[in-house]
N, C-alpha and C positions, 0 to 999 in steps of 0.2 A: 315463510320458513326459508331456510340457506337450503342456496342450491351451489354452494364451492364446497370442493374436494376435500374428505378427511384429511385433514394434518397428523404428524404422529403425535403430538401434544394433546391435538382433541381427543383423539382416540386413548392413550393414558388416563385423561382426567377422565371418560366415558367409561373406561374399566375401573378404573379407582372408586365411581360413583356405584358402579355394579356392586364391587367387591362388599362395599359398605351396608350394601341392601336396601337401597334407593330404588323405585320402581321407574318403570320404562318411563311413564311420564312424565314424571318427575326431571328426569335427568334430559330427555325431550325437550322441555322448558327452561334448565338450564343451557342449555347445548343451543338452544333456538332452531331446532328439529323437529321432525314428526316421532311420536312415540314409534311406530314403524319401520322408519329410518334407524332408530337406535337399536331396535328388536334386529334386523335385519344384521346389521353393523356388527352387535355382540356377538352374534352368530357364526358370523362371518373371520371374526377373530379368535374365538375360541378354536375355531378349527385350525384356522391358520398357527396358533399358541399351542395348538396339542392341549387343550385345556381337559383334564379329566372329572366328571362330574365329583361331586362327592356325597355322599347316598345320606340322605335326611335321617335325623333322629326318630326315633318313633316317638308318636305324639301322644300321649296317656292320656284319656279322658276318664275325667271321675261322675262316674253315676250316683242319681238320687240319695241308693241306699249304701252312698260310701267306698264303693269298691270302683277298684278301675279298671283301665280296659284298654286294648288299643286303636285308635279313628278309623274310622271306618276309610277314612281318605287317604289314608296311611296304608289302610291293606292290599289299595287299587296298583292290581300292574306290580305286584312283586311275587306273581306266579316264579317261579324257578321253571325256565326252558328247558324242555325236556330233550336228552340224548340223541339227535338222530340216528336212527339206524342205520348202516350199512345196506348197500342195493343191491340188488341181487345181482349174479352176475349177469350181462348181458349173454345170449349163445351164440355160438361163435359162429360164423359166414360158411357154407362149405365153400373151400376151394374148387371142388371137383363138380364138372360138369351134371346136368343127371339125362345126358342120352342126348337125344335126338329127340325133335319136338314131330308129331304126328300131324303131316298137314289133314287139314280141315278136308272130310270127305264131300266131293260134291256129290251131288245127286245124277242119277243116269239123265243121260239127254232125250229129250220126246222123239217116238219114233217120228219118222218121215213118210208121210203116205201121201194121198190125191189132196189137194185142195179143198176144205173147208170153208163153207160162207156161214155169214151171221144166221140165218134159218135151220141150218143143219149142226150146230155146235152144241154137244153134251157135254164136252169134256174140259180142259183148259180154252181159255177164252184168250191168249194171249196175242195179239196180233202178228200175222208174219210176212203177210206181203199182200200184193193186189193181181187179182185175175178179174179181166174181162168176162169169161165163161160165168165164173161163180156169179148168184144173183147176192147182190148189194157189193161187187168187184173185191169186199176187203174176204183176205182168208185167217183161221186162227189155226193153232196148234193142236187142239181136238186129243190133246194125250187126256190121258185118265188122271180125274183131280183125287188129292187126297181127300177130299171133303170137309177143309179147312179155308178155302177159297176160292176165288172163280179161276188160280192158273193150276199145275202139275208143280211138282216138288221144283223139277229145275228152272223154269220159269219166276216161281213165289223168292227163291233165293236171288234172282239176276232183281225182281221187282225193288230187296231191298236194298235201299242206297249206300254206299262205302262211303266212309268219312275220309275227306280230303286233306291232305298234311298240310300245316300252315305254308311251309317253302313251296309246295307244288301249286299254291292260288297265285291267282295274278290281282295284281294290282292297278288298274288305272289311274292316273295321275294327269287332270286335266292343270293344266297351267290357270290362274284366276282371271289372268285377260282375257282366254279365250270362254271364261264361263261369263264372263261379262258381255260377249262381242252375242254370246248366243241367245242373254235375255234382252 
């Protein structure tokens, strides 16, 4: 098949051949193209032409007992599109502030008393430092748990981790030589 550029004469006698009602292959074959190439081509041109369909006859079929009808292929796809509606309005943004935002209440802090070892802890388990005296040297915060976990209210809040903003992470950037030089 031709693989050189429509001319405008091809393209004429390939609408001429359309017009006439010659099928794609058809005209394929005389054109020395692929049915494809002409399909495409037509397409391509009508648009370009502003070409306006023009809406098929209806096709009557006549039944057995005389009477007719209209094709069932004929009724495909000539629903009438229905009105869109109008949308609702969107509601409108307020301008106006609404206050002051209430910070986040922390929890009171655990009292401070004697030192706490791992054998003596009923209460939060939270670690706070290291004494010689104490047996097993670590000590915990021993405040009263809510009973939700092994720390106190203000503890269980520091436990949970903050999400870090992507601009405040760091990035390390090894250069490729130096990842080379290290295996």
């Amino acid at each position: 098949m031709k693989d050189t550029p429509w001319t405008p004469e091809t393209v004429d006698l390939m609408m001429e051949l359309v017009a006439q009602g010659r099928s794609m292959g058809e005209i394929g074959i005389a054109l020395g193209r692929t049915r494809n190439a002409i399909i495409g081509k037509v397409q391509r041109e009508r648009i370009i032409r502003g070409h306006v369909p023009v809406p098929r006859k209806p096709i009557l079929v006549t039944l057995a007992d005389g009477s007719k009808r209209l094709s069932p292929q004929a009724l495909r796809n000539t629903t009438p599109k229905r009105v869109c509606e109008p949308r609702r309005a969107m509601p409108g943004v307020s301008t106006r502030g609404i206050g002051f935002l209430m910070p986040a209440l922390a929890p009171p802090a655990p009292r401070t008393g004697p030192a706490v070892g791992i054998l003596d802890v009923t209460g939060c388990q939270w670690p706070t430092g290291y004494d010689e005296a104490v047996a097993g040297r670590h000590t915990f915060c021993d405040a009263p748990k809510d009973g939700k976990g092994p720390y106190c209210p203000y503890h269980k809040a520091l436990s949970i981790a903050k999400p870090v903003p992507v601009e405040a992470r760091k990035r390390t950037i090894i250069p490729t030589t130096q990842l080379r030089m290290m295996a």
